[in-house]
Biopython code that builds the backbone (N, CA, C, O; Angstrom):
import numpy as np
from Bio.PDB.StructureBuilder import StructureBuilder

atoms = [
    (1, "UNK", "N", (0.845, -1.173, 0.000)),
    (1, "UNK", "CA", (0.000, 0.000, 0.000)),
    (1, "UNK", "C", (0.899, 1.248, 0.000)),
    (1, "UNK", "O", (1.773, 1.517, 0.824)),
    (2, "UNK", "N", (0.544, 1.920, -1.018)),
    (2, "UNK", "CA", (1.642, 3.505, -1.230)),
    (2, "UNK", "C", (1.064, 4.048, 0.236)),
    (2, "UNK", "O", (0.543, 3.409, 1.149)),
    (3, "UNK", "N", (1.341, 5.406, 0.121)),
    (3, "UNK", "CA", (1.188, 6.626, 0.971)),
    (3, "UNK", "C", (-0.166, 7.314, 0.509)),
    (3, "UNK", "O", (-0.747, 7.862, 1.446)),
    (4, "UNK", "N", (-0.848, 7.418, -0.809)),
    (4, "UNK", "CA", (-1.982, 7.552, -0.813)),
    (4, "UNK", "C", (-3.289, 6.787, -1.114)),
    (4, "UNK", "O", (-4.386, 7.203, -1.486)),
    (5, "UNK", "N", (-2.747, 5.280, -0.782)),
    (5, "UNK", "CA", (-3.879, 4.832, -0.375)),
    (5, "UNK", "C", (-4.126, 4.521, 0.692)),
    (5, "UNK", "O", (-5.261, 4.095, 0.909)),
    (6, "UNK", "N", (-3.340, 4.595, 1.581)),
    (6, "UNK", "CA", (-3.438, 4.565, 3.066)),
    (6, "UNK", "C", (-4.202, 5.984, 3.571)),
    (6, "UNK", "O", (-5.183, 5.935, 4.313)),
    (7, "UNK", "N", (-3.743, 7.007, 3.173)),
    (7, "UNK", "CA", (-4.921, 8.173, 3.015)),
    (7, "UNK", "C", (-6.386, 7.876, 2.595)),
    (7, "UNK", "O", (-7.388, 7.814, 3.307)),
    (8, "UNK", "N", (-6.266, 7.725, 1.383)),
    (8, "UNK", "CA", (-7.768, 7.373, 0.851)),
    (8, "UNK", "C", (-8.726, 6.219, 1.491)),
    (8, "UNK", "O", (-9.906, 5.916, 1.311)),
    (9, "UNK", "N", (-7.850, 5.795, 2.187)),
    (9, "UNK", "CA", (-8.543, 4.109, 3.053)),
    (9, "UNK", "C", (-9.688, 4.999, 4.423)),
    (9, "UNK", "O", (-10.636, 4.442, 4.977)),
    (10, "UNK", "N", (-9.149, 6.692, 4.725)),
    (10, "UNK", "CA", (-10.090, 7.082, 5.536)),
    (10, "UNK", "C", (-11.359, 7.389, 5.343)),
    (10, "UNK", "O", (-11.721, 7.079, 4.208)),
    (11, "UNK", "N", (-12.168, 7.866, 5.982)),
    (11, "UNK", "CA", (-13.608, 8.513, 5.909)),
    (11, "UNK", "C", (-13.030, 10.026, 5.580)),
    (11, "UNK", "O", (-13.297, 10.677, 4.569)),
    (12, "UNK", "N", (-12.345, 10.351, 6.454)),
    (12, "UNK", "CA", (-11.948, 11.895, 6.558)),
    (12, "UNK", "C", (-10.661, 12.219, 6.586)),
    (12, "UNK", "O", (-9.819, 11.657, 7.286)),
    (13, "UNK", "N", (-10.491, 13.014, 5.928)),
    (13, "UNK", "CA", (-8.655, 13.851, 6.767)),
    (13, "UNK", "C", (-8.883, 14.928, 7.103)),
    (13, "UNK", "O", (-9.761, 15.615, 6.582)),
    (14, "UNK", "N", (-7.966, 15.394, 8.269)),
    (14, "UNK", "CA", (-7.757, 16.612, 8.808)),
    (14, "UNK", "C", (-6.949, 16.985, 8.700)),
    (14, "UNK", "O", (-6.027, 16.300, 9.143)),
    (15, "UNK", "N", (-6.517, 18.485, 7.979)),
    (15, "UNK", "CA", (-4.998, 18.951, 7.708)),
    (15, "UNK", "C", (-5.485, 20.264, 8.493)),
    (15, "UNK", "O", (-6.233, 21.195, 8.196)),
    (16, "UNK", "N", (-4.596, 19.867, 9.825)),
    (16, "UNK", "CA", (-3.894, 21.321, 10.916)),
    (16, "UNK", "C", (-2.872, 21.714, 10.239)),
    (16, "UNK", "O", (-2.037, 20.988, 9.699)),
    (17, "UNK", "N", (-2.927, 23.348, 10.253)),
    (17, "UNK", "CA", (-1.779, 24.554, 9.593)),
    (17, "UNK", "C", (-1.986, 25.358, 10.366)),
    (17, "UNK", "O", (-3.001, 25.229, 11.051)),
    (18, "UNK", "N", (-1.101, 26.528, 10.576)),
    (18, "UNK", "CA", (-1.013, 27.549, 11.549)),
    (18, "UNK", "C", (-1.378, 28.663, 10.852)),
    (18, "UNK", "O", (-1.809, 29.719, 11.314)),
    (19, "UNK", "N", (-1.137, 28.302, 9.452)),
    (19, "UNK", "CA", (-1.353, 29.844, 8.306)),
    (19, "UNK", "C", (-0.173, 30.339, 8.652)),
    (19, "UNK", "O", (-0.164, 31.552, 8.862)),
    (20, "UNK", "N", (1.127, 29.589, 8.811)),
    (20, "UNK", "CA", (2.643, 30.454, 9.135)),
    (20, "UNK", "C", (2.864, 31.015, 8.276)),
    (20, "UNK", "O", (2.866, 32.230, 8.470)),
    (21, "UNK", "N", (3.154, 30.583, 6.956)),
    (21, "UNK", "CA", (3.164, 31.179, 5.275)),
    (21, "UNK", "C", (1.913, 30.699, 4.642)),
    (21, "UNK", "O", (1.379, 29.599, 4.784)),
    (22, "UNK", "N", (1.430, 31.976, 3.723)),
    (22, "UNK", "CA", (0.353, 32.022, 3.171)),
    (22, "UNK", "C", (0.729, 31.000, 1.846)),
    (22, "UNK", "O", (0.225, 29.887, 1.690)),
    (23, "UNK", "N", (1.550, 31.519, 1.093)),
    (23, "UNK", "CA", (2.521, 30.428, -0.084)),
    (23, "UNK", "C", (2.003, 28.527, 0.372)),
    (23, "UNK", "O", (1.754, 27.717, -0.520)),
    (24, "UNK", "N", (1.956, 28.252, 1.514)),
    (24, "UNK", "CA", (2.581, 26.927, 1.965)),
    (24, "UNK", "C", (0.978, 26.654, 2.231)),
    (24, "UNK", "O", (0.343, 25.704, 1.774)),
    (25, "UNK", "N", (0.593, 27.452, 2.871)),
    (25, "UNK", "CA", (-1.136, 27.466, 2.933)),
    (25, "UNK", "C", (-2.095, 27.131, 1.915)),
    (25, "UNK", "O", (-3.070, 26.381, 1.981)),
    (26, "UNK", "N", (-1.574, 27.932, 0.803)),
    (26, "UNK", "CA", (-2.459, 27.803, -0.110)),
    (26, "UNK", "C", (-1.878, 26.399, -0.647)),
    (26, "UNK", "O", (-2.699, 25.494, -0.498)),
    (27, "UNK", "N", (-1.188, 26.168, -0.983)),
    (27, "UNK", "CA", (-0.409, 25.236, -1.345)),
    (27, "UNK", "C", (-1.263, 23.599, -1.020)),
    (27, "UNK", "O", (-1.804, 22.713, -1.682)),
    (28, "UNK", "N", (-0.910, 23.956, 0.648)),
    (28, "UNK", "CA", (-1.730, 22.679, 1.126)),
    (28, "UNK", "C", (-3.024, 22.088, 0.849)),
    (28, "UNK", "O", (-3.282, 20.924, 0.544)),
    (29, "UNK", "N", (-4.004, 23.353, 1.049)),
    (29, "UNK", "CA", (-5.213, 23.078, 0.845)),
    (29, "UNK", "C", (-5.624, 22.934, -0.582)),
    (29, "UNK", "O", (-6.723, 22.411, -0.767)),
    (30, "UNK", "N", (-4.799, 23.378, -1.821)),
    (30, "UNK", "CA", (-5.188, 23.387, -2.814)),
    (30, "UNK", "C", (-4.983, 20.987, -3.055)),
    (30, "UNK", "O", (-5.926, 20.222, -3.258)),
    (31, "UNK", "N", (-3.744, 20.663, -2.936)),
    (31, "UNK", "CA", (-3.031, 19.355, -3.025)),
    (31, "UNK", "C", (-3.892, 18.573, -2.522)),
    (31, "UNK", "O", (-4.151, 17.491, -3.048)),
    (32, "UNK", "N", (-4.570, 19.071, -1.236)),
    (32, "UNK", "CA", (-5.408, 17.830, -0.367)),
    (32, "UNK", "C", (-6.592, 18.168, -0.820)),
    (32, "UNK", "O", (-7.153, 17.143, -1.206)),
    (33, "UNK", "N", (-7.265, 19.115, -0.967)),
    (33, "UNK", "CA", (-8.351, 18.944, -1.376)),
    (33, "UNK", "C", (-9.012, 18.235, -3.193)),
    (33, "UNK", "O", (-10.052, 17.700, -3.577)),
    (34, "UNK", "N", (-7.887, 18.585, -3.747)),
    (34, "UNK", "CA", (-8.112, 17.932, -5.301)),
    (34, "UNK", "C", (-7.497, 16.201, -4.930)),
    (34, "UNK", "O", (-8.005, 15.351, -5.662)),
    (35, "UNK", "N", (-6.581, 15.725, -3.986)),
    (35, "UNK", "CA", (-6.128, 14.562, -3.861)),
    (35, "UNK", "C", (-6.909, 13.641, -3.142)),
    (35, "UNK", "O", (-7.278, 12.561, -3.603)),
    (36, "UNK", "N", (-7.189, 14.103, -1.905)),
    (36, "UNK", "CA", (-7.768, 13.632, -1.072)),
    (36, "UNK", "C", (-9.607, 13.811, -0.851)),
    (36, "UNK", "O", (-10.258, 14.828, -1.091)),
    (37, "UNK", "N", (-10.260, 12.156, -0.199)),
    (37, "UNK", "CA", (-11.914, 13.134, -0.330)),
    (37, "UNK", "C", (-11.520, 13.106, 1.145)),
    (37, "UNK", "O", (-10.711, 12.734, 1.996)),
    (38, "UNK", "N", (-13.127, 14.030, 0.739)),
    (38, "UNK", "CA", (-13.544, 14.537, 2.311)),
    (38, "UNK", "C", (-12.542, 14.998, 3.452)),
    (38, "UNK", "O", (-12.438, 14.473, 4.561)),
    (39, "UNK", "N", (-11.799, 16.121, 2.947)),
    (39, "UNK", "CA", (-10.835, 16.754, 3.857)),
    (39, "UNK", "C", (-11.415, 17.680, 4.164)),
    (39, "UNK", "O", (-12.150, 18.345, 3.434)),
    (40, "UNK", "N", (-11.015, 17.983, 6.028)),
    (40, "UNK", "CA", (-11.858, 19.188, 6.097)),
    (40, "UNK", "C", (-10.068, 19.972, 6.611)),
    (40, "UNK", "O", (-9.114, 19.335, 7.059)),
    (41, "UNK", "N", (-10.105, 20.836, 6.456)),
    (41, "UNK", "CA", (-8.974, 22.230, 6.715)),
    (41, "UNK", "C", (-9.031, 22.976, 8.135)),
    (41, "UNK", "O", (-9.998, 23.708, 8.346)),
    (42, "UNK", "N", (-7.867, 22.799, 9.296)),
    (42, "UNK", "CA", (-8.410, 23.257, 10.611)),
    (42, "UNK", "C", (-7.005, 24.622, 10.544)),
    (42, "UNK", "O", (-5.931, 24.200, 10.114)),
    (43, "UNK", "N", (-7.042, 25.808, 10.862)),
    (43, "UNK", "CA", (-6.283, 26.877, 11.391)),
    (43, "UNK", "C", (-6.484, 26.258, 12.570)),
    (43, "UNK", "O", (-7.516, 25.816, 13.075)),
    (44, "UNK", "N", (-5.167, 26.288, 13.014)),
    (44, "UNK", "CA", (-4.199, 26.092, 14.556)),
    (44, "UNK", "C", (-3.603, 27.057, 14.907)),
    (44, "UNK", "O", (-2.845, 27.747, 14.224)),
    (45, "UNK", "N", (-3.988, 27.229, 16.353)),
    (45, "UNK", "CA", (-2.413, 27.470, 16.974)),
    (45, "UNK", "C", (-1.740, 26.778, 17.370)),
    (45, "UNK", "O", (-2.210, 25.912, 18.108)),
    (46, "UNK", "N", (-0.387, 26.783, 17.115)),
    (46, "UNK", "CA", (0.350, 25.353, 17.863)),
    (46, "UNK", "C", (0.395, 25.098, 19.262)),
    (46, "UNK", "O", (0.593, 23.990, 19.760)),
    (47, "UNK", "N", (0.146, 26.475, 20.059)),
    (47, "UNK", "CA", (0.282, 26.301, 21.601)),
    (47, "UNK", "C", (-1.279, 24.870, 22.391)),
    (47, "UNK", "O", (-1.421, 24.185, 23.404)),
    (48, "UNK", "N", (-2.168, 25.188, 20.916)),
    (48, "UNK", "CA", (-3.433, 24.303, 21.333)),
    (48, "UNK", "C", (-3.341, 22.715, 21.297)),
    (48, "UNK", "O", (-3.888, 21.957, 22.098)),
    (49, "UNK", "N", (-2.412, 22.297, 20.036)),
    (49, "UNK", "CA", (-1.930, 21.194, 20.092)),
    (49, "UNK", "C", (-1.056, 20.668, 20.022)),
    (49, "UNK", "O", (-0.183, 21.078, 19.257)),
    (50, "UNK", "N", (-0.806, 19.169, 21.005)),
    (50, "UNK", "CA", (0.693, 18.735, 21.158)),
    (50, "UNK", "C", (1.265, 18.072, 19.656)),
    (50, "UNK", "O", (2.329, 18.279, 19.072)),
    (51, "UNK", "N", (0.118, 17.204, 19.298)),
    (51, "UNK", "CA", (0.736, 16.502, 17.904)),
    (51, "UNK", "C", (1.012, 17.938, 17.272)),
    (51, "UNK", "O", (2.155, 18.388, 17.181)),
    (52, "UNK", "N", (0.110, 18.483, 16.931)),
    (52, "UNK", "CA", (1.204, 19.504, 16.060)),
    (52, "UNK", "C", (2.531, 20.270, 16.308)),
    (52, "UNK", "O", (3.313, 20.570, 15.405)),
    (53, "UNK", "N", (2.686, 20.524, 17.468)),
    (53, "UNK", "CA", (3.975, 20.559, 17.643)),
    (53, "UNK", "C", (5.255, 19.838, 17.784)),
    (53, "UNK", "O", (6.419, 20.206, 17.940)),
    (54, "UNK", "N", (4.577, 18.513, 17.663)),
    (54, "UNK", "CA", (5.388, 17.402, 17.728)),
    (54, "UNK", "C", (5.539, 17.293, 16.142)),
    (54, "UNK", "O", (6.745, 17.162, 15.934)),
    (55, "UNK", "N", (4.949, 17.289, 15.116)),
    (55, "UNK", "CA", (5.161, 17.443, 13.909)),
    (55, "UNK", "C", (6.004, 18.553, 13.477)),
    (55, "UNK", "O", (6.749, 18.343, 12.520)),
    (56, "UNK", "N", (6.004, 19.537, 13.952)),
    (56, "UNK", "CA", (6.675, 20.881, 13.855)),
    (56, "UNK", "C", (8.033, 20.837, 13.864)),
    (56, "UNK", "O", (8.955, 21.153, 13.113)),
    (57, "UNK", "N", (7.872, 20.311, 15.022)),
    (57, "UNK", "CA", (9.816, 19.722, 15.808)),
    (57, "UNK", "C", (10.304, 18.475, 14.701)),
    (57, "UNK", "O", (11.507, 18.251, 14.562)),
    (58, "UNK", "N", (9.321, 17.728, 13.966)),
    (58, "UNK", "CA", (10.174, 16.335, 13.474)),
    (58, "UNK", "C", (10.623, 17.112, 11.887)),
    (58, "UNK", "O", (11.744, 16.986, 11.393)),
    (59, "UNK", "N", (9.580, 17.852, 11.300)),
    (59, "UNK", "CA", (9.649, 18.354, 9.934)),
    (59, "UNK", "C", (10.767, 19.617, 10.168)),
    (59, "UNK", "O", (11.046, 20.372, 9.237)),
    (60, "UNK", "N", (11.170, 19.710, 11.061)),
    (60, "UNK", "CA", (12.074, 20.875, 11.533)),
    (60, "UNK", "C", (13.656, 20.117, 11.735)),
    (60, "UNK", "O", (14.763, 20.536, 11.398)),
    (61, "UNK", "N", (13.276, 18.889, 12.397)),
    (61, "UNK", "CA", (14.711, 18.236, 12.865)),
    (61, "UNK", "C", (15.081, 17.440, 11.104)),
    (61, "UNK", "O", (16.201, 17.227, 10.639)),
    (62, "UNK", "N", (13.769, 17.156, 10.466)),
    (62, "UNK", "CA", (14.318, 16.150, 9.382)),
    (62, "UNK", "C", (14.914, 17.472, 8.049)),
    (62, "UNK", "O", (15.521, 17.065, 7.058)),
    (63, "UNK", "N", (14.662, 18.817, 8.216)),
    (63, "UNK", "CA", (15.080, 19.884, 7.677)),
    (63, "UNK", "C", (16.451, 19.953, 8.077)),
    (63, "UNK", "O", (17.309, 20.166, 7.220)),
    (64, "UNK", "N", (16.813, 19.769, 9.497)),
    (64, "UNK", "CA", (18.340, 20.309, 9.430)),
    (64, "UNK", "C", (19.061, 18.872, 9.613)),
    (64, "UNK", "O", (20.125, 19.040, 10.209)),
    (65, "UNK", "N", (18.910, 17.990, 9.405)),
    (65, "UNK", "CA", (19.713, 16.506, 8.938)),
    (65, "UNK", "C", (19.972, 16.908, 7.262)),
    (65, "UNK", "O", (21.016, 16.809, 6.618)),
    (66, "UNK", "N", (18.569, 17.412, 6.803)),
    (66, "UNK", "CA", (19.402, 17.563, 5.234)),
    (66, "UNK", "C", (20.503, 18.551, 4.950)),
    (66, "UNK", "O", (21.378, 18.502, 4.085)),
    (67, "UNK", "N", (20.226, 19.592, 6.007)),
    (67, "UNK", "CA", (21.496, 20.744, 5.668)),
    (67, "UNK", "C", (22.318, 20.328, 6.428)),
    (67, "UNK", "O", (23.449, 20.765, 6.218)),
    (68, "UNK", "N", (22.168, 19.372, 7.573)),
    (68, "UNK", "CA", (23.820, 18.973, 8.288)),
    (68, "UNK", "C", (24.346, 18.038, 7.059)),
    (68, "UNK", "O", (25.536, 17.724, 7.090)),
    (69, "UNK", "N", (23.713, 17.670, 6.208)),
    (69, "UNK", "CA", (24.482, 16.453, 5.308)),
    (69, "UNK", "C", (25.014, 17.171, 4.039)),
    (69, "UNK", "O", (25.722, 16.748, 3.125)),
    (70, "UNK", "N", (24.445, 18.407, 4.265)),
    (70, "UNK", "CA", (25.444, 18.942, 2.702)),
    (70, "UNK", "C", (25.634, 20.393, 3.535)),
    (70, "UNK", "O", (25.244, 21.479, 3.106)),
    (71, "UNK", "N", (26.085, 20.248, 4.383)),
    (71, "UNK", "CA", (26.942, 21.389, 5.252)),
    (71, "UNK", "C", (26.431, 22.281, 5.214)),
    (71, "UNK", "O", (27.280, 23.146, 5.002)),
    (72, "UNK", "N", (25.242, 22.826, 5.305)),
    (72, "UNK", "CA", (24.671, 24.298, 5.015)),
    (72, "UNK", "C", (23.810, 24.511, 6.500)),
    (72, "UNK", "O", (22.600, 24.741, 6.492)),
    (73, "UNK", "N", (24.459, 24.422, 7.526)),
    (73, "UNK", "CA", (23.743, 24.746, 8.978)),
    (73, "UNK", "C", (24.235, 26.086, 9.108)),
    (73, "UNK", "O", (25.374, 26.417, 8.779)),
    (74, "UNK", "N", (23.260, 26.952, 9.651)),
    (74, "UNK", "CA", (23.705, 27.990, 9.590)),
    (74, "UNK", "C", (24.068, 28.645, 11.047)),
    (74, "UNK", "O", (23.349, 28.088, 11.877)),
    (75, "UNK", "N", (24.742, 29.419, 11.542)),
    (75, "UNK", "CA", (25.494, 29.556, 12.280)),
    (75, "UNK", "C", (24.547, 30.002, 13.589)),
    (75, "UNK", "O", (25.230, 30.414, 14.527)),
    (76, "UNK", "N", (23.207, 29.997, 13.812)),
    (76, "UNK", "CA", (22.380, 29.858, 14.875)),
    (76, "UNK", "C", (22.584, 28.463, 14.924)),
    (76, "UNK", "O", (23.156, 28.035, 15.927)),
    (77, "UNK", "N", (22.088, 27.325, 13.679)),
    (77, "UNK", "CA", (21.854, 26.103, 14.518)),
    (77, "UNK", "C", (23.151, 25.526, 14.702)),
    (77, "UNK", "O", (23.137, 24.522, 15.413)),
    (78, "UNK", "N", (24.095, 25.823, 14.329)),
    (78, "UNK", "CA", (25.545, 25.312, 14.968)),
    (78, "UNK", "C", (25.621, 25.887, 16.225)),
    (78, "UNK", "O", (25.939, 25.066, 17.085)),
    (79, "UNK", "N", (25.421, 27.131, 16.672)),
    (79, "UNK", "CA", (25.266, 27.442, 18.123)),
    (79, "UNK", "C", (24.605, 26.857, 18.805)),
    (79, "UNK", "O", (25.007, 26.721, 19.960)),
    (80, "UNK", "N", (23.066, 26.131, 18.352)),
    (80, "UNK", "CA", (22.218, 25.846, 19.451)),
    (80, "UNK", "C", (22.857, 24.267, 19.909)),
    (80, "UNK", "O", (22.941, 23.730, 21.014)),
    (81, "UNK", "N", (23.256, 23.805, 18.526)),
    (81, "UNK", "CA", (23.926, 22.022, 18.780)),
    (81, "UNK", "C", (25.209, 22.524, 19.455)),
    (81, "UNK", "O", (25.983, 21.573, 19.566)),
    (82, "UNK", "N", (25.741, 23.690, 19.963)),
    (82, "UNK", "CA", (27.040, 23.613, 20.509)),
    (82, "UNK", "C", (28.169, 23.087, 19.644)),
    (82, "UNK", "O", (29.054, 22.295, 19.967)),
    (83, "UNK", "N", (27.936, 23.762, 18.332)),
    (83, "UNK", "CA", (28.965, 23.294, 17.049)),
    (83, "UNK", "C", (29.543, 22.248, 16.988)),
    (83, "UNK", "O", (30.718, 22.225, 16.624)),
    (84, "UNK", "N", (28.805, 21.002, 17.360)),
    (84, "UNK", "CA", (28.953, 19.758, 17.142)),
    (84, "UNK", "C", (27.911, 18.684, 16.599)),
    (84, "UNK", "O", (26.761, 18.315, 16.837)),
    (85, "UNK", "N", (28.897, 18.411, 15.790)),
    (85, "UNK", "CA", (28.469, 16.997, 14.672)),
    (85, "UNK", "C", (27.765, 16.267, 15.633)),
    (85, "UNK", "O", (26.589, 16.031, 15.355)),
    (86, "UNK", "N", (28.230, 15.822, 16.771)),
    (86, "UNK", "CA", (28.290, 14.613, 17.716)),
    (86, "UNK", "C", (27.067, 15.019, 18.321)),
    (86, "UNK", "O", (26.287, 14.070, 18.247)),
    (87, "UNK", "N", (26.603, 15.888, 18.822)),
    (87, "UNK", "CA", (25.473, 16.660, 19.959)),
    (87, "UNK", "C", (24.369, 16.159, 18.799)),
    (87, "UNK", "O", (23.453, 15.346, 18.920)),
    (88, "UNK", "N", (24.841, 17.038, 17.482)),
    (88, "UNK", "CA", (23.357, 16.904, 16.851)),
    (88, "UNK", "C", (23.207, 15.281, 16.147)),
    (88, "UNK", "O", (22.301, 15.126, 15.328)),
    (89, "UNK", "N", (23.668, 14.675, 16.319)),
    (89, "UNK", "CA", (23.560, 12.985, 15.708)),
    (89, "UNK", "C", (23.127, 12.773, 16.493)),
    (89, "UNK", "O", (21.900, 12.875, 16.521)),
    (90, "UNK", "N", (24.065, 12.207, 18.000)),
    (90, "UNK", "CA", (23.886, 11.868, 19.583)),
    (90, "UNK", "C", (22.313, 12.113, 19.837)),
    (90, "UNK", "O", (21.428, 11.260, 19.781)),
    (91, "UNK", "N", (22.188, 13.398, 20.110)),
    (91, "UNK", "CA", (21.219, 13.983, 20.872)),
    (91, "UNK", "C", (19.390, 13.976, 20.289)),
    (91, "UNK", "O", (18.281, 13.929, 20.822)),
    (92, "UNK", "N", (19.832, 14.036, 19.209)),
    (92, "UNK", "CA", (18.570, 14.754, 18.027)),
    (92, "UNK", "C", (18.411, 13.656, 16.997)),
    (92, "UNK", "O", (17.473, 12.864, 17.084)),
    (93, "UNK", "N", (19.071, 13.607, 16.277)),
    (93, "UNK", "CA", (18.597, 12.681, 14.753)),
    (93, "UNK", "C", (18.655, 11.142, 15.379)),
    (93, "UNK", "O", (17.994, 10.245, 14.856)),
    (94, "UNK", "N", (19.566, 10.884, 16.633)),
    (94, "UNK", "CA", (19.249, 10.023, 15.897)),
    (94, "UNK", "C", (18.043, 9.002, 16.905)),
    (94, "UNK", "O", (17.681, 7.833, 16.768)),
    (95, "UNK", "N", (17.727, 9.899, 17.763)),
    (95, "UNK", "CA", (16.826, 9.394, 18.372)),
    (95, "UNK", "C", (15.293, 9.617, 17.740)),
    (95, "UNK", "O", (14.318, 8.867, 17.706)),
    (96, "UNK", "N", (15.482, 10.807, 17.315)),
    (96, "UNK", "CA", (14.048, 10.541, 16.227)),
    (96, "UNK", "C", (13.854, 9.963, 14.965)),
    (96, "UNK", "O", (12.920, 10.064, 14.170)),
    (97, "UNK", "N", (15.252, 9.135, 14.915)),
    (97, "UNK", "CA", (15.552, 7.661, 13.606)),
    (97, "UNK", "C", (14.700, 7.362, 14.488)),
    (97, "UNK", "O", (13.610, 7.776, 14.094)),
    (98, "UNK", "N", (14.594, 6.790, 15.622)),
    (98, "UNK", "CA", (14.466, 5.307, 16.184)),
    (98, "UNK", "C", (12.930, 5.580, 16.486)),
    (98, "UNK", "O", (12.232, 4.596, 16.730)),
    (99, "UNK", "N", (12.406, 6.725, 16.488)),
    (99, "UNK", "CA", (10.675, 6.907, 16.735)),
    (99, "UNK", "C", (10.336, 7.384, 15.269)),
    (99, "UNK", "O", (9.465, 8.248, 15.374)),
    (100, "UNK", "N", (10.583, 7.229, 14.277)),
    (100, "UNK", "CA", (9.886, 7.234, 12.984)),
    (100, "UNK", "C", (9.091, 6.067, 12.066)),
    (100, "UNK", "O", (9.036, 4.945, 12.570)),
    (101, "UNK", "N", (8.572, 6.237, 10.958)),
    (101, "UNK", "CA", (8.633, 4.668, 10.043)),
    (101, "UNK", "C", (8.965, 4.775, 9.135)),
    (101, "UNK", "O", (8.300, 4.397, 8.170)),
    (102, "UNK", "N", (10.384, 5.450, 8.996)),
    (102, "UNK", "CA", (11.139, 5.770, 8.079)),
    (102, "UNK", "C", (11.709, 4.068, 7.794)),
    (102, "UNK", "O", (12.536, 3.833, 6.913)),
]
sb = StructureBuilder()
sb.init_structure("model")
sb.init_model(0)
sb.init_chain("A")
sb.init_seg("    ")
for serial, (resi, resn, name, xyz) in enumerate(atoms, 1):
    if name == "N":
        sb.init_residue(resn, " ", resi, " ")
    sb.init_atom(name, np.array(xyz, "f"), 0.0, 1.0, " ", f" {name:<3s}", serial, name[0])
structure = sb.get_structure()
């Protein structure tokens, strides 16, 4: 089973967005609604829900694994990992390897 028939196998989808970028917004709702049936569209705040911020943090951590792998971290997130390779493997990637279904 792909990735969209495991979608389509529902009654409903719910796609939470914050409306952070309007670009990414429109974007979404245009993809799910021509792809997917019966989607309904929820504006969030993230402070209201945990999964979404837990999504926030993984689409955020799996963003800077791609720029730690072709060297383009930029010099906040080398500060926040304490400019180490080791902190951000150790600490971060690779423990959210081990909670994915990647």
């Amino acid at each position: 089973m792909n990735h969209l028939d495991y979608f389509l196998s529902f009654d409903q989808t719910k796609v939470y967005y914050d409306n952070g970028q309007t670009a990414i917004g429109s974007m979404i709702s245009s993809v799910f609604m021509k792809t997917l049936n019966n989607v309904i569209l929820k504006k969030v705040m993230p402070s209201d829900y945990r999964l979404f911020q837990v999504s926030d943090m993984l689409c955020t951590l799996k963003l800077i694994e791609l720029k730690f792998e072709k060297r383009h971290l930029s010099k906040s997130e080398l500060a926040f990992f304490d400019f180490s390779d080791k902190v951000l493997k150790k600490q971060y990637l690779r423990i959210v390897k081990m909670k994915t279904m990647d």
